[in-house]
N, C-alpha and C positions, 0 to 999 in steps of 0.2 A: 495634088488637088486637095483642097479644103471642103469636107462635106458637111453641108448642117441638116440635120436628117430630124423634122418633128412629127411626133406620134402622140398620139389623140390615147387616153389613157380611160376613158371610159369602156370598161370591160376589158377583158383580153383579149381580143380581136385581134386589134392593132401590133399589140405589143407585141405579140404570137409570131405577126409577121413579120414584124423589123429582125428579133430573135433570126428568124429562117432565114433572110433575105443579109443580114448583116456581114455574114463569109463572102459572098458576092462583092457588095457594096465596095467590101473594106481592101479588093483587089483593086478599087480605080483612086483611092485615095484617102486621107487621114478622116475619120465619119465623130463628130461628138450629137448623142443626140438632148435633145429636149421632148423631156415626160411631160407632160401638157393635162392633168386631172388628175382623181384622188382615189377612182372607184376602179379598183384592180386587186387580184388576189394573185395574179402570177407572180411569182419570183424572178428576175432578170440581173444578168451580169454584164446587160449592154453599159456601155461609156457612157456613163449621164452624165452631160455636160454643165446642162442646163433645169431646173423644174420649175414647176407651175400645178398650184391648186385646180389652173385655167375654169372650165365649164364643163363642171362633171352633172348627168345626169342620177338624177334621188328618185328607185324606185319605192314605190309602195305594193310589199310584197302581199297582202293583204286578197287583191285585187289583179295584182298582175299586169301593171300598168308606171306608167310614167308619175312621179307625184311630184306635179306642178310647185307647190308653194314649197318647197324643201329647196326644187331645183332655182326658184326665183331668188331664197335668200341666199344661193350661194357666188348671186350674180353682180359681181362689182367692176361698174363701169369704168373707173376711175384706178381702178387696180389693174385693170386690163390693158389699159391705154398707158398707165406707167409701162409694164412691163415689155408693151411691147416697142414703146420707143426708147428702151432699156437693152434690149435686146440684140445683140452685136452681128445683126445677119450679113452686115458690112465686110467681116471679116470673112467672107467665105466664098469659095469659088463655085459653088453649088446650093441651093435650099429647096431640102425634098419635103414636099410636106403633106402627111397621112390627116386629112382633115383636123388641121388647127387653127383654131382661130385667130392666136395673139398674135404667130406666125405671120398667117394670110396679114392682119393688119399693119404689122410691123414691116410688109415687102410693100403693102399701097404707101404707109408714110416716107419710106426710105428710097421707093423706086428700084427696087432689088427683084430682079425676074425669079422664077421659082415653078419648079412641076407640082402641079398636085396630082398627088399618086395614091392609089387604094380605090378602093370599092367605091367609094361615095362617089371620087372623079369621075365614076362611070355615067353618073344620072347629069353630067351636064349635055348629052344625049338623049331627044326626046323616043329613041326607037326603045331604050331601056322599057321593061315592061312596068306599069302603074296597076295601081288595082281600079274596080269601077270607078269608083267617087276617089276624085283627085282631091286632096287637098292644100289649097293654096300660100297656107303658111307651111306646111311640111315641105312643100315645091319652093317658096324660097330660103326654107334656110337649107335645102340641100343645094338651094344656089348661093346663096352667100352666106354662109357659116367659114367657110373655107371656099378659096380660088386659088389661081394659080396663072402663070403667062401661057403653060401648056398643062395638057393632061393626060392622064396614061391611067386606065381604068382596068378593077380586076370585075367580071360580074360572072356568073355561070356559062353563061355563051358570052360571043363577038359580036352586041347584037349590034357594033357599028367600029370604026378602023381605028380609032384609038381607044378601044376596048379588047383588053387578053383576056384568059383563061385564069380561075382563082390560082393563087400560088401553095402547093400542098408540101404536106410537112414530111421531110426523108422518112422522120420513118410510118408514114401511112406508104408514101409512096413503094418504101421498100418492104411492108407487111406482108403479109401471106393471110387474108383474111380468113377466118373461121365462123362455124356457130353454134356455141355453144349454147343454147337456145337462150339465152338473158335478154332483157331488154335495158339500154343503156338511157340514163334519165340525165338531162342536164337544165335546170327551168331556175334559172340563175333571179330571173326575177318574182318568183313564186314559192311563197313560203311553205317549209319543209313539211308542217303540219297539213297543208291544205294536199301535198301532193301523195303525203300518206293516206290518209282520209280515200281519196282517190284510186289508190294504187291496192291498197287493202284486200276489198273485195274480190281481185283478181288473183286467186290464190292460185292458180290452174299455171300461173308463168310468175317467173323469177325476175327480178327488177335490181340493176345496180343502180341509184341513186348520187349523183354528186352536187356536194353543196356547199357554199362557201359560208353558211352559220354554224357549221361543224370544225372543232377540231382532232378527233379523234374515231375512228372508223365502228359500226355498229351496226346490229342486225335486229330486224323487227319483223319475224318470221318470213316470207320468202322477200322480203326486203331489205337491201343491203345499202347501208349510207357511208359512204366515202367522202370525205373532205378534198374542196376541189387538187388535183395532184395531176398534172400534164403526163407525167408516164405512167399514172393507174389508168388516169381517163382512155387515153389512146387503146391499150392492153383492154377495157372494157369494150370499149370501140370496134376495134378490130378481128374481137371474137364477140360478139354480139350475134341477137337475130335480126335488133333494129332500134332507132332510137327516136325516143320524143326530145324536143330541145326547142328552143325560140330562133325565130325565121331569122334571126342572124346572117352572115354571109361562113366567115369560117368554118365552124359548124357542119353545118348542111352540105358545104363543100365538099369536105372531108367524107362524110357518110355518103352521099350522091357516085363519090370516087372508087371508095370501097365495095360500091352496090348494096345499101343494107337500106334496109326498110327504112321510112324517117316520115315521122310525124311531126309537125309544128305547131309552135300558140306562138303565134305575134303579140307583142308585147304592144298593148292597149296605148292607146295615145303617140306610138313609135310610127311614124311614117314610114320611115325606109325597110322597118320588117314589112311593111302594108304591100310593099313595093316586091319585095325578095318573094315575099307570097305568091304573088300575080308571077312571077317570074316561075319560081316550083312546082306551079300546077303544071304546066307545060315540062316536066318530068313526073306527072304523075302521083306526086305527093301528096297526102291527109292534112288538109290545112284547119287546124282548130280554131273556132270562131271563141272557145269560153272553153274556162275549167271548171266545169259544172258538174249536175247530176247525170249529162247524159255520157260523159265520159266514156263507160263500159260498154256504154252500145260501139261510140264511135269506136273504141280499143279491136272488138270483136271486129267489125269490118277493115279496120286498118290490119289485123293480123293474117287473114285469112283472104287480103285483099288482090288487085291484079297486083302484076311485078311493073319494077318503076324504071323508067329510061335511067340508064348512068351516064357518069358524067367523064368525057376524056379531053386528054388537056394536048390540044397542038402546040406549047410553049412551056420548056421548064422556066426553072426559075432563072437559071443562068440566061437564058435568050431574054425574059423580060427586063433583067437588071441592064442588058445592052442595052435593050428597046431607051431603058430610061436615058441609058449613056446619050443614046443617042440624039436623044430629043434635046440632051443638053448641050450639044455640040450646036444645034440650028437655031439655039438661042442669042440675039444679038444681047449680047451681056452691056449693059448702062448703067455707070457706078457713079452717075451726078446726082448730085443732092437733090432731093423733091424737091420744087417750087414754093416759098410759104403759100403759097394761098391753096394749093390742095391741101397741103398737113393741115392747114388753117380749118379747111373745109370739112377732113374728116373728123376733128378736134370738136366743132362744134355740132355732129351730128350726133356724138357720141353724149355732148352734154346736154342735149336735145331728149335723145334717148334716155340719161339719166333722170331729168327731172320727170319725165313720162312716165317714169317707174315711179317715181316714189310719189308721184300724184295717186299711182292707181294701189299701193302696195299694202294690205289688209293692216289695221291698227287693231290691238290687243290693247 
């Protein structure tokens, strides 16, 4: 069997889990994947088949937030729509895809069935938790950014039947956690200045820091900055007392699993941290509204606070890579050529969408 396996490359999330998930995969047949974004600091020895600049979100670490006009100019309608009917999904007996777009489009033009699989597949499920105020453009592009003929979702809970259990990394799962009283920092989209500033004050607990604008590791009195590094991070992780990090889904996972304190800052303008929020309180978690002045108060009550539901997983990894097997099996696979008049159809919405942009697009 011919695997086309694409992952969404904005942050290490994704990547994380293809990494873990890839020994599985590679027992049902030959896997090349496609890196799909630009914004990653993880190192990877997966089989890249395929890349793509695709649609990487541009924070603005200033803030802590999403920055719109970065992420708009790196948005080409016209390069997307090559690539994806560029794209040779034709050749494959399988297309797993970890929310991508060029992907998803390139299976509408060609008629080529396909899982979407990951965390995001989970929200095509309205039982998924939202936070109060729904918002309407975050709710469709967690619907159409990426789809799929079926879905296989990872979220904290099953909050419905094609929803498992996050997929955790051997070696959390094989850790022996500790704590060494530290507190482990990961605020990937929050600049290292603002979280010093922050962190400072709090001289009374020790803070390991990791950041991906560092390259060399450094201490500012009980503050210690580590350059992002997957076996320091975990080793901080795993003997920690707790961690701050953004409402993420791996992440949180991980820490939830371990049972270690966890504070979050959802990342401003990001819907689906909005969402992973609404879902964490129901474990008990410190959900940070702002990186502000009142930080130190909130720090005080998140340390000294109740203890948080953990998180246990009815499905390793190996049962869920089945689950996928097996959804591929009940797929009636259909290798005829799209009809012109739908490729016609998505072709024209797409330069629809283009010219809409650059009607609306700031002039300098």
């Amino acid at each position: 069997m011919k695997i086309f396996y694409a992952v969404q490359a904005t942050g290490n999330g994704h990547l994380s889990r293809a990494q873990e998930i890839m020994p599985f995969l590679s027992k049902y047949g030959e896997v090349d994947i496609f890196l799909s974004g630009n914004n990653y600091s993880l190192k990877t020895d997966l089989p890249i088949a395929y890349r793509s600049k695709g649609l990487s979100l541009q924070y603005n670490k200033r803030n802590g937030s999403i920055d719109l006009l970065k992420t708009a100019m790196t948005f080409n309608l016209k390069k997307i729509w090559r690539e994806a009917s560029q794209l040779p999904i034709e050749n494959y007996d399988l297309v797993i895809n970890d929310f991508e777009c060029i992907t998803s489009l390139a299976c509408k033009i060609k008629h080529i069935p396909s899982i979407h699989f990951g965390h995001q597949a989970s929200f095509t499920s309205k039982k998924v938790p939202r936070p109060d105020k729904i918002s309407h453009a975050g709710e469709w592009v967690l619907s159409h950014y990426a789809q799929g003929t079926k879905q296989l979702g990872l979220h904290f809970e099953s909050y419905d039947a094609h929803i498992l259990n996050p997929i955790i990394k051997n070696d959390i799962i094989n850790a022996e956690p500790n704590d060494r009283g530290h507190i482990t920092v990961y605020l990937g989209h929050v600049a290292d200045e603002l979280i010093e500033k922050q962190l400072m004050p709090l001289k009374d607990h020790q803070f390991e820091v990791f950041s991906t604008q560092i390259k060399s590791p450094f201490n500012k009195g009980h503050i210690k900055f580590y350059p992002t590094n997957p076996g320091l991070f975990n080793i901080s992780l795993i003997n920690s007392k707790g961690i701050i990090t953004g409402s993420g889904f791996e992440t949180p996972a991980e820490a939830l699993y371990l049972g270690k304190k966890l504070m979050v800052l959802p990342m401003k303008g990001q819907y689906e941290q909005l969402c992973n929020a609404a879902a964490l309180k129901d474990y008990r978690v410190v959900i940070l509204q702002d990186w502000d002045q009142d930080f130190s108060k909130s720090f005080d009550t998140w340390i000294t606070g109740q203890d948080q539901k953990r998180l246990t997983l009815a499905h390793n990894t190996s049962d869920i890579i089945e689950r996928l097997m097996t959804l591929q099996e009940s797929m009636q696979i259909n290798r005829k050529k799209a009809p012109k008049t739908n490729a016609e159809s998505v072709r024209q919405q797409f330069q629809f969408w283009e010219q809409s942009s650059r009607q609306s697009s700031p002039t300098s």
